[in-house]
ROTOR-627407 format. One record per atom (N, C-alpha, C, O): x, y, z. Coordinates in steps of 0.001 Angstrom, whole numbers, plus 500000, padded with zeros to 6 digits. Example, Ala and Ser with C-alpha at 12.3 -4.5 7.8 and 13.67 -1.06 7.14 Angstrom:
BEGIN
513190494310507800512300495500507800513200496700507800514236496681508465512850497750507080513670498940507140512900500030507870513409501138508039
END
This chain:
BEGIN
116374554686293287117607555456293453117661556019294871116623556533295289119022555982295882119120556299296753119886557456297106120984556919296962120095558329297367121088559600297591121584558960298979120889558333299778122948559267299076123917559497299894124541560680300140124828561610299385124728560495301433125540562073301933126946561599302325127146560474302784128079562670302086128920562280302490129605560989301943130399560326302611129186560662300530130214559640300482131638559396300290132270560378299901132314558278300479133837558246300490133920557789298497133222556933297953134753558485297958135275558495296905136353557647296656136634557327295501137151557145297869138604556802297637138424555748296896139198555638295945137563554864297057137401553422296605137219553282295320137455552323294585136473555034294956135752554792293059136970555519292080136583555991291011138351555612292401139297556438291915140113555260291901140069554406292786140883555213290857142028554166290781143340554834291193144311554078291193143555556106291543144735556799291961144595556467293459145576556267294176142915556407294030143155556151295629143121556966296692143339556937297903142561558170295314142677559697296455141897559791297140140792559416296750141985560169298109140553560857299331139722561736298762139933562353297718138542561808299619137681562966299098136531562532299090136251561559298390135471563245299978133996562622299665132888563340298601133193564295297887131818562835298619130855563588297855130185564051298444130151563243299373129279565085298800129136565428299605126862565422299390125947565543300205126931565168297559126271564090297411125995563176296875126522563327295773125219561740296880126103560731295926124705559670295829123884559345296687124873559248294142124078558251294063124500557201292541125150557402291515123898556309292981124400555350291884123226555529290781122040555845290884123979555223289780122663555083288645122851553947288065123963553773287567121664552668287943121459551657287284120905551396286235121308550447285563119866552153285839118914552926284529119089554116284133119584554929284912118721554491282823118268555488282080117742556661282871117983557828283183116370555074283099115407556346283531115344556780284758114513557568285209116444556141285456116785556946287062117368559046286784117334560023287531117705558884285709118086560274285333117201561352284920117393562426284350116216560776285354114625561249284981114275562391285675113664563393285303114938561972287142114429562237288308114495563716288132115412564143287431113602564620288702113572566340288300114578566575289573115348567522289421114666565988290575116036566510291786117159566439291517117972567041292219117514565792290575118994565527289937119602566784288561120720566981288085117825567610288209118488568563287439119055570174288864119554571221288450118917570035289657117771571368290361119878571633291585119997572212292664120737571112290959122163570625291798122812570630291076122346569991290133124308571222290749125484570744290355125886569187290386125660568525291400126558568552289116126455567133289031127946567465288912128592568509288823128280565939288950129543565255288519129593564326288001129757563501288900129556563686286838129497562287286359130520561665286116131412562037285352130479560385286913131876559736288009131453558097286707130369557575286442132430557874286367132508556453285598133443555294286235133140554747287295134451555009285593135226554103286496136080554845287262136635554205288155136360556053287176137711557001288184138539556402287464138910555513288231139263556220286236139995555901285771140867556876285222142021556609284886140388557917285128140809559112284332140478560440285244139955561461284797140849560249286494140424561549287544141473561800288879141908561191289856141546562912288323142801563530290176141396564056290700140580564798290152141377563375292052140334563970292697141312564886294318142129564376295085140913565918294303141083567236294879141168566928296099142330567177296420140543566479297079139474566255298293137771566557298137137190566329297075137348566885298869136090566711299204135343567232297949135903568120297307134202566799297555133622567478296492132105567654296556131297566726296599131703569480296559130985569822296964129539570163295428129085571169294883129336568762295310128639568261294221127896567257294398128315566385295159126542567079293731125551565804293683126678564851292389126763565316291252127473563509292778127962562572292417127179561346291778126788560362292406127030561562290506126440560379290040127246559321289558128036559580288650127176558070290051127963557369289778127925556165288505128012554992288869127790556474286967126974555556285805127599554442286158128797554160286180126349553656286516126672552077286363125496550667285398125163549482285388125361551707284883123970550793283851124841549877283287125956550112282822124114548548283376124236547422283043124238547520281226124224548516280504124263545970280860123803545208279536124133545785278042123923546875277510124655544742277666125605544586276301124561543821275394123807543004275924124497544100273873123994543553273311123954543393271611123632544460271088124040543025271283123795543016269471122481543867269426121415543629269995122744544697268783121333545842268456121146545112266770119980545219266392121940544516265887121946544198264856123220543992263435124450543954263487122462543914262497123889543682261781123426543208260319122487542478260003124690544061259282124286543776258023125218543314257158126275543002257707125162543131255682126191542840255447127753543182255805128623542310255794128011544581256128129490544998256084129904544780257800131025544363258092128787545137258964129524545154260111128306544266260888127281543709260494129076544462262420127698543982263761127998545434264387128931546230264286126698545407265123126121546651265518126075546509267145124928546352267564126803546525267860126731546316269221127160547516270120128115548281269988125693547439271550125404548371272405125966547779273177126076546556273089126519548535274228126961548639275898126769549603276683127379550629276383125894549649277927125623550132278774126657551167279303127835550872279099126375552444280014127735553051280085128501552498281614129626552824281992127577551624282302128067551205283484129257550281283069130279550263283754129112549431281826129839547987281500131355548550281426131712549539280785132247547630282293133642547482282525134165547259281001133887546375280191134853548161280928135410548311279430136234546794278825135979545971277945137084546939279612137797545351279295136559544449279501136091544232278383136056544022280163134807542638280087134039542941278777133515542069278083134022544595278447132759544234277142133605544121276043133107543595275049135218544630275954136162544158274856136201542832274604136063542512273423136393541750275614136529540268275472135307539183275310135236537994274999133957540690275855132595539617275740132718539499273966132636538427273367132898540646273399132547540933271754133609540069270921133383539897269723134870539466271561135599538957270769134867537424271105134746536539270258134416537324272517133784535868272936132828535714271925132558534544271655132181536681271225130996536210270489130899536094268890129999535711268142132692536767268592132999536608267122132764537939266457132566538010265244132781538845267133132837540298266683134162540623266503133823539440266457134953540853266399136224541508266119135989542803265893134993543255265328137547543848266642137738545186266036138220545943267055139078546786266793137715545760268505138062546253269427139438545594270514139486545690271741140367544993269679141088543810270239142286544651270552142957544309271526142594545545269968143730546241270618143373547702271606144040548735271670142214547394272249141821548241273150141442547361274779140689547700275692142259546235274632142007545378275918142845545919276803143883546546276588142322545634277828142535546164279142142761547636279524143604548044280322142321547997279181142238549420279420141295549350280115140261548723279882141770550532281832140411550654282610139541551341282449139781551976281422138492551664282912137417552507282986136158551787282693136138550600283017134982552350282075133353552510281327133222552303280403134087552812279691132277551565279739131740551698278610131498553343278244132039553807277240130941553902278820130520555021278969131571556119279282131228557269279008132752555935279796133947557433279510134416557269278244134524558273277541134768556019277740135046555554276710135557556764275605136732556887275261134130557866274987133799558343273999134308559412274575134914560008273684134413560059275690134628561082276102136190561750276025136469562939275872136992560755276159138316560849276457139016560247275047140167560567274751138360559512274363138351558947272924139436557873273046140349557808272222139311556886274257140790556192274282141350555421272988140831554994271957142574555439273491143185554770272318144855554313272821145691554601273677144678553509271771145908552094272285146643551696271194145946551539270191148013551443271025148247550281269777147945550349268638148017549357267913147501551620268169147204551955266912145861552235266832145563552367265644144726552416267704143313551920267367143134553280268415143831553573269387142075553915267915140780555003269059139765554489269220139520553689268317139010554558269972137479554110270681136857554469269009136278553572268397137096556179268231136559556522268295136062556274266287135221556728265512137313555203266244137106554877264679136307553716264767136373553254263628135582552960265450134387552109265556133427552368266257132558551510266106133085553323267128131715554102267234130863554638266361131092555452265466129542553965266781128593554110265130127504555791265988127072556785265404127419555404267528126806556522268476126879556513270031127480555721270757126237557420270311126209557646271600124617558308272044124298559398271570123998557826272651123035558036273553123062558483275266123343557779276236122659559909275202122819560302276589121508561523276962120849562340276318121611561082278344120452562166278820121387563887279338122433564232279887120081564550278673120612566005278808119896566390280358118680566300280527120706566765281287119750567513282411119102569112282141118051569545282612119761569607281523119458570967281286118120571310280470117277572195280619118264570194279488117085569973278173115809569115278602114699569153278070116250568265279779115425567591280520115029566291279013113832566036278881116145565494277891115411565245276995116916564315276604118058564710276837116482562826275871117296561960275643117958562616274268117317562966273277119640562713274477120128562830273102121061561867272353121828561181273029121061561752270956122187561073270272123130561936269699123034563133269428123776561387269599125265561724268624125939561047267858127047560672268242125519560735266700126654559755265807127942560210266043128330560934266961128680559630264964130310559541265195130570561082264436131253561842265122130236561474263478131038562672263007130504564088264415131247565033264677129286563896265019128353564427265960129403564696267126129348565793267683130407563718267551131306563474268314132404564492268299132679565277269207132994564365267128134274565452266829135401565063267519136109565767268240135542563682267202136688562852268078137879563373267574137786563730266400139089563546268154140560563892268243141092563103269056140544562201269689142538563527269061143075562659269538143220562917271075143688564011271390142993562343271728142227562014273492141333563155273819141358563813274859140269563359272455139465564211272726137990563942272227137594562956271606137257565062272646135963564857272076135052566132272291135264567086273039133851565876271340133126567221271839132753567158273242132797568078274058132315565746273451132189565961275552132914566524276278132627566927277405134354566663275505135537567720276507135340569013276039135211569962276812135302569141274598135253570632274204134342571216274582134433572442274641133210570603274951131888571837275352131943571814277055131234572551277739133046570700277692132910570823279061131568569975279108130919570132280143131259569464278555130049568867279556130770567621280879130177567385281932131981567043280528132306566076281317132928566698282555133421566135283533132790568007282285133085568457284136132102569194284210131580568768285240131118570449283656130029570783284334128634569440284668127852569626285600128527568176283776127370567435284021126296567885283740125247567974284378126695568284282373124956568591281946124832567522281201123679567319280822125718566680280820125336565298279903125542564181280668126404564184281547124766563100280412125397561681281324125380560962280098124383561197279414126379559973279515126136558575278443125420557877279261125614557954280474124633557215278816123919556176278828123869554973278404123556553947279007124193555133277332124966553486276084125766554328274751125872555539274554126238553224273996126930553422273475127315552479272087128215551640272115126626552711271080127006551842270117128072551794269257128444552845268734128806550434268941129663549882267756129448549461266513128555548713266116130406550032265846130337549326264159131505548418264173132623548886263955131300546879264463132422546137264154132619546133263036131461546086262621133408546152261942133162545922260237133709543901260530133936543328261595133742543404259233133179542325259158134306541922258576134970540941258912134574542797257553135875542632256521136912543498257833137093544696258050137402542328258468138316542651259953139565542306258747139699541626257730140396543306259643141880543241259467143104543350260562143410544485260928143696542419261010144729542726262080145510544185262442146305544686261647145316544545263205146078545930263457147289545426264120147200545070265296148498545351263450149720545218264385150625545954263967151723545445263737150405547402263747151251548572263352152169548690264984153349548549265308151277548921265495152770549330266765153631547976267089153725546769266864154282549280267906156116547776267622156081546796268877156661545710268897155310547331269941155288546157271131154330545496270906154344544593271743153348545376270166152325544115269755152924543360268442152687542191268136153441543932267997154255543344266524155353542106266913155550540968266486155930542928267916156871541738268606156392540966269737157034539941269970155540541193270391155050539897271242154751538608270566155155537454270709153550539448269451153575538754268388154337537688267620153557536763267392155722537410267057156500537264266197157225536823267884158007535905267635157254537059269139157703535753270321156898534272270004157151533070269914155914535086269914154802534023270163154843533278268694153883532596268334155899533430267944155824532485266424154019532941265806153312532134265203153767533796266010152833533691265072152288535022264152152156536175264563151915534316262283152924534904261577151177535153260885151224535765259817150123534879261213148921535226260700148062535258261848147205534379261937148195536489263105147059536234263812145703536527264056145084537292263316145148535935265118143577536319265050143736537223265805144666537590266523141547537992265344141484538791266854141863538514268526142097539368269382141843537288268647142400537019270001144098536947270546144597537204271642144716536466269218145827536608269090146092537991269411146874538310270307145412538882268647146263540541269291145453541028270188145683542234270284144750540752270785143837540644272454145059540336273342145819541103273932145028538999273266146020538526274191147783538605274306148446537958275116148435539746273090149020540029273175149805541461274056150702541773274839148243542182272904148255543636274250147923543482275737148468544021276701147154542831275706147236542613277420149072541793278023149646542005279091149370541206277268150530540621278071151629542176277878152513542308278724151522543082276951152345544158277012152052544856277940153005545169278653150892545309278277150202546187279193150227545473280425149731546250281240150587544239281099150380544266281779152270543940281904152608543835283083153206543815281101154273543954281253154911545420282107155785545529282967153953546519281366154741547479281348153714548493282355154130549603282687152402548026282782151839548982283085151706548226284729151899547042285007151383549151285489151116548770287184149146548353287155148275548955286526149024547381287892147254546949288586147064548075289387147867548243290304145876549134289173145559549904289635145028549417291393145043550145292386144655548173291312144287547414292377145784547377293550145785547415294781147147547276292408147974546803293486148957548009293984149578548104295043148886548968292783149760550148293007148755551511292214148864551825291029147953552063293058147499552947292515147663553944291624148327554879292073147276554069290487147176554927289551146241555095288161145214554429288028146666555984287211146008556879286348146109556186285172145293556464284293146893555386284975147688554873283505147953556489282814147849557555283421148245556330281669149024557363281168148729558713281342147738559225280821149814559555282295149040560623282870149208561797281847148644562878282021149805561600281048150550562557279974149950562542278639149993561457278058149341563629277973149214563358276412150835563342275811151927563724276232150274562612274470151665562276273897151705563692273233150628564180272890152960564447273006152917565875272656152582565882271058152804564757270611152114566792270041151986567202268439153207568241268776153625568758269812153572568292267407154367569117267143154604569396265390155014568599264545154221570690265247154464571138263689155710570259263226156250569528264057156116570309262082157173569438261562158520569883261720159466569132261960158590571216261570160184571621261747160428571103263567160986570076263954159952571936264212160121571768265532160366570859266012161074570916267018159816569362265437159473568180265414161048567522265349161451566868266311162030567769263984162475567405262824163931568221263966165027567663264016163727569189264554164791569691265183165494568863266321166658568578266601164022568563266943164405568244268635164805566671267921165663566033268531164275566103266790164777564842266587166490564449266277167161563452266543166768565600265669168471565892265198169307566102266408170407565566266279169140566705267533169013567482268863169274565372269489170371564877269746168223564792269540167851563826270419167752562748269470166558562628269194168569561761268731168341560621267716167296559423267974166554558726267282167660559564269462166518558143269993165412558556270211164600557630270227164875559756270436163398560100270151162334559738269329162158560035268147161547558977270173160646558361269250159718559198268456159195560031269197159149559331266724158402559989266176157790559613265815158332558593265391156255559549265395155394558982264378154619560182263552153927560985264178154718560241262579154128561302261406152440561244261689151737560252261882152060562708261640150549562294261711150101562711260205150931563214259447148681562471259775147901562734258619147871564386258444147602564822257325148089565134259317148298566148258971149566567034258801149722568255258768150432565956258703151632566660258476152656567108259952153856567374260019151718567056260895152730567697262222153189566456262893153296565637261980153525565873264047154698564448264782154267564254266210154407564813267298153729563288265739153702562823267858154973562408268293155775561696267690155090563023269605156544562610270722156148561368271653154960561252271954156712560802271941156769559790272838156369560663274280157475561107274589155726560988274979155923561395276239156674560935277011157487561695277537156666559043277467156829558866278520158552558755277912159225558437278892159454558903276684160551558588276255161066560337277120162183560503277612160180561210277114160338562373277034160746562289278311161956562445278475159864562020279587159734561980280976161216561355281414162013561841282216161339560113280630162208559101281119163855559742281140164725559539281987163930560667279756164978561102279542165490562374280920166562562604281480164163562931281031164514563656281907164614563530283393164612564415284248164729561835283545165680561507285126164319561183286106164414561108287332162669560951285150161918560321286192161577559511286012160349559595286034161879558615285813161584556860285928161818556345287143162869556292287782161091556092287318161125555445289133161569556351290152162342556110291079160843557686289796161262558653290652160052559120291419158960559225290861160231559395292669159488559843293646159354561031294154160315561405294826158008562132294004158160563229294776157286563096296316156060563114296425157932563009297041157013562550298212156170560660297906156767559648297541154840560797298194154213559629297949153903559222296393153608558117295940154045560316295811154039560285294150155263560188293061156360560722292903154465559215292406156236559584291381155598559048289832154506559327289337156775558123289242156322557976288133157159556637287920158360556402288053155964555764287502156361554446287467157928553566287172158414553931286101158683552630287817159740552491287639159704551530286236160799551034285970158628551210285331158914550628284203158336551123282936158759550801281826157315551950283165157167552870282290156803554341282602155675554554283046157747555490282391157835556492283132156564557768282644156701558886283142155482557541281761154288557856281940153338557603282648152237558139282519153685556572283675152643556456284034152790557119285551153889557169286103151606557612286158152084558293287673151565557483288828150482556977288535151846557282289662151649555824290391151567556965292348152296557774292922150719556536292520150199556657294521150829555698295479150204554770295993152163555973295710152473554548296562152306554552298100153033554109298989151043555233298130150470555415299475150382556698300362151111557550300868148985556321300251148464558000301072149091559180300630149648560043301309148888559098299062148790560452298802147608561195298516146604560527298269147504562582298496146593563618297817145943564016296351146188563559295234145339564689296634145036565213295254146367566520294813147036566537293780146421567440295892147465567903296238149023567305295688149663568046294941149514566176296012150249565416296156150349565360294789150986566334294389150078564809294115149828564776292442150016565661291859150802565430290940149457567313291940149851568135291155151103568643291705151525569593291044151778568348292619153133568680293134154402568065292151155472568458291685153612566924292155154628565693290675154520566232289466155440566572288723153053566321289234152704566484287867153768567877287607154581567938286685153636568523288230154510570295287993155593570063287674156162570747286822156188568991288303157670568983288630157821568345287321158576568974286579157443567542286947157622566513286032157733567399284588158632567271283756156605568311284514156450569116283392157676570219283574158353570460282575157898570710284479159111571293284362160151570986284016160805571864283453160700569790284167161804569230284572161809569049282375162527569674281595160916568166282097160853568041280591161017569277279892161967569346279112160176570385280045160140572218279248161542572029279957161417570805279924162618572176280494163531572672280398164226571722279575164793572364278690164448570486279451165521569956278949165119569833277341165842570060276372163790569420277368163635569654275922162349570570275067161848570224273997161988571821275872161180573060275392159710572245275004159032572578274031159465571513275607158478570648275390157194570794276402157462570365277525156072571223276282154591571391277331154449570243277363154443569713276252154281569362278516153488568253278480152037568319279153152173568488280365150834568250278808149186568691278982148966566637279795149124565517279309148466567271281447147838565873281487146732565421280776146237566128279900146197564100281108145259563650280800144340563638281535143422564019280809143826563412282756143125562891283639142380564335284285142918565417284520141197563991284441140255565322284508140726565562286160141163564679286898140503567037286525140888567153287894139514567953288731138805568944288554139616567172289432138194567723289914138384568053291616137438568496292268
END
């Protein structure tokens, strides 16, 4: 393991922001986290930058998880049991597991980031969370100086949440993932509850599909509707989708007919955010170098040399602009550091 001073950040952020570390090292192993100099410093544990407004400069030891290797840990009658490194590119280990006849994780393709933010942020897509096929999580404690697990109830997954957010460990860095295991179940069933995989679907004439079938569908939606972080910098969805108790819910829907709703298990209604954003006049709108994508208006897009700064100037505006027209908080997503 090598420490760096001063490194440039812009490159490990998919928004593109500036900002160095001021200290920085990659991690390829476990047991590079061993090291007693890495407890004795304020950390930051940096994954794909997929999910980060970075500030400018950051006056923190930067670890950057990049541990390798995917693997079948095992498998019994009902599921397969498969590990991934927290370094492994989320999309490559979604398509290695369908390459090998695992099914389950097929409507979580292309989504950027880690194996390893994965659990933290609890992504979720198309009907599916990270966090309803996670069997555990393995990570080193710096504070405890001592390897820990966490099964799935251990987790306390919500919706784009987790205990890694609730206790703060994913911005103080007292935890790093390390790997990360799956319960594929065996007895697979197509998930094509949401309506833009349902209908790509049913383009594509097909009326019984496979796991690859709805692989390769969500990716042709996502990449319909979403920007290459490579070609136009950004966050993907910068917005949680809002809850709302049922009356409140049931009002703004009478109020607004085309508002999209979906009922949750507990009785209260998710809002569409980006229907929310869109209504309120920012779709392809620009505040300075920032704005919000011209085809889907959740998403917040860098169209050059912007800030960290720069971002929460949008983000404000954006949330304002929505609380007034329809009394609505919109909470980002993306950690700000």
């Amino acid at each position: 393991m090598i420490l760096h001073t001063q490194r440039e950040l812009g490159p490990l952020n998919t928004l593109a922001l500036p900002g160095r570390a001021a200290r920085f090292a990659r991690i390829e192993t476990a047991g590079a986290l061993r090291d007693p100099l890495l407890a004795q410093e304020p950390r930051f544990i940096l994954g794909g930058g997929s999910n980060l407004v970075l500030g400018g400069d950051v006056d923190r030891l930067v670890l950057h998880m990049a541990i390798p290797g995917k693997r079948l840990l095992g498998e019994d009658a009902e599921a397969f049991y498969v590990e991934a490194g927290a370094g492994e590119n989320w999309h490559d280990f979604v398509q290695w597991t369908l390459a090998q006849g695992w099914p389950g994780l097929e409507n979580l393709s292309l989504i950027p980031g880690t194996v390893g933010a994965a659990p933290i942020q609890n992504i979720g897509a198309y009907g599916l969370e990270v966090g309803e096929l996670l069997q555990s999580v393995t990570a080193w404690d710096f504070e405890r100086q001592v390897e820990v697990g966490f099964n799935r109830d251990d987790c306390r997954f919500a919706y784009r949440d987790s205990r890694f957010k609730q206790e703060g460990w994913h911005l103080n860095g007292r935890l790093a993932i390390t790997a990360v295991l799956f319960r594929l179940p065996k007895a697979w069933r197509p998930n094509c509850r949401y309506a833009d995989v349902a209908q790509e679907l049913l383009a594509r004439d097909i009326a019984a599909p496979t796991a690859r079938d709805i692989a390769d569908a969500v990716i042709a939606v996502r990449q319909r509707k979403l920007p290459d972080p490579a070609r136009l910098p950004n966050a993907g969805s910068f917005f949680h989708n809002p809850v709302l108790d049922a009356a409140p819910a049931a009002a703004l829907k009478a109020a607004h007919p085309g508002l999209p709703c979906y009922p949750q298990a507990d009785g209260r209604v998710k809002l569409a955010a980006g229907w929310l954003i869109e209504q309120a006049g920012w779709k392809g709108k620009a505040l300075g170098p920032v704005g919000m994508y011209e085809k889907q208006a959740l998403v917040l897009v860098n169209h050059g040399g912007a800030t960290g700064r720069d971002v929460r100037r949008t983000m404000a505006a954006v949330q304002a602009s929505v609380s007034e027209k329809f009394g609505v908080a919109l909470t980002p997503e993306p950690i700000f550091l």
